[in-house]
C-alpha positions as CSV (number, residue, x, y, z in Angstrom):
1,X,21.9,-70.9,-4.5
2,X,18.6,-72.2,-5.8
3,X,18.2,-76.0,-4.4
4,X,17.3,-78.3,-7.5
5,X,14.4,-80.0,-7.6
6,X,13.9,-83.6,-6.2
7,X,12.6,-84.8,-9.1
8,X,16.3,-83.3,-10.9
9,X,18.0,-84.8,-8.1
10,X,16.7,-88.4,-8.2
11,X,17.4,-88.5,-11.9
12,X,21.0,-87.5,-11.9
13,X,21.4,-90.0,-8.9
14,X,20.0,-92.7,-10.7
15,X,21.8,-91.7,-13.5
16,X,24.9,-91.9,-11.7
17,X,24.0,-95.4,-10.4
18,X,23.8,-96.9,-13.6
19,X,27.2,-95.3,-15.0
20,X,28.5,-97.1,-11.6
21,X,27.0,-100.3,-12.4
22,X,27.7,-100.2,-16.0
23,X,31.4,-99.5,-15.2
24,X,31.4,-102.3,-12.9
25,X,29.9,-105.1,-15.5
26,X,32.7,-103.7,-18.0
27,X,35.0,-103.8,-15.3
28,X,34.0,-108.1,-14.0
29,X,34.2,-109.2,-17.9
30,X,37.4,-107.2,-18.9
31,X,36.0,-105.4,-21.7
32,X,38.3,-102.6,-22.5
33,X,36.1,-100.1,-24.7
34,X,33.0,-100.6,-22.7
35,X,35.1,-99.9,-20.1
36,X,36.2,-96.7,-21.3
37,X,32.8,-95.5,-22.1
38,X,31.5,-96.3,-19.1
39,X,34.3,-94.2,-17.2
40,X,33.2,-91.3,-19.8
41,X,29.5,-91.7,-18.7
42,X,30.6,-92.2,-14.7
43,X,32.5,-88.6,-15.3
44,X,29.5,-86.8,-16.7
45,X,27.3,-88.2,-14.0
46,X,29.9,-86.9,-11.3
47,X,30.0,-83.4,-12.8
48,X,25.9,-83.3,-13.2
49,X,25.9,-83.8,-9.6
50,X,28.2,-81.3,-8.3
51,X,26.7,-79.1,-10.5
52,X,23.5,-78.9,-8.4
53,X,26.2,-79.2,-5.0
54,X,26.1,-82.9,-4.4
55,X,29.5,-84.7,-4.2
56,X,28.9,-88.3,-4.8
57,X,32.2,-89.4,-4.2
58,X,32.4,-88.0,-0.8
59,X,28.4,-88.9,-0.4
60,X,29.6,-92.6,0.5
């Protein structure tokens, strides 16, 4: 398996931050559709990562 580079990594992480923190702003003011989106965006960040073998839900 051909490791990612760092650069690739740190992008998809951050990337996968800020689904997290926009899914947790939607979540705190009880907005319904930007909740939904975000979830959409939090999914696509979780399969990014596993796709170069990291598994952020187990990373924590």
């Amino acid at each position: 398996m051909r490791l990612p580079s760092i650069e690739r990594r740190e992008r998809l992480q951050a990337e996968y931050r800020d689904a997290m923190y926009q899914l947790a702003l939607a979540d705190e003011v009880e907005d319904e559709p930007r909740k939904r989106m975000a979830r959409g965006e939090v999914a696509e960040a979780v399969q990014a990562l596993r796709s170069i073998g990291i598994n952020p839900i187990r990373a924590r």
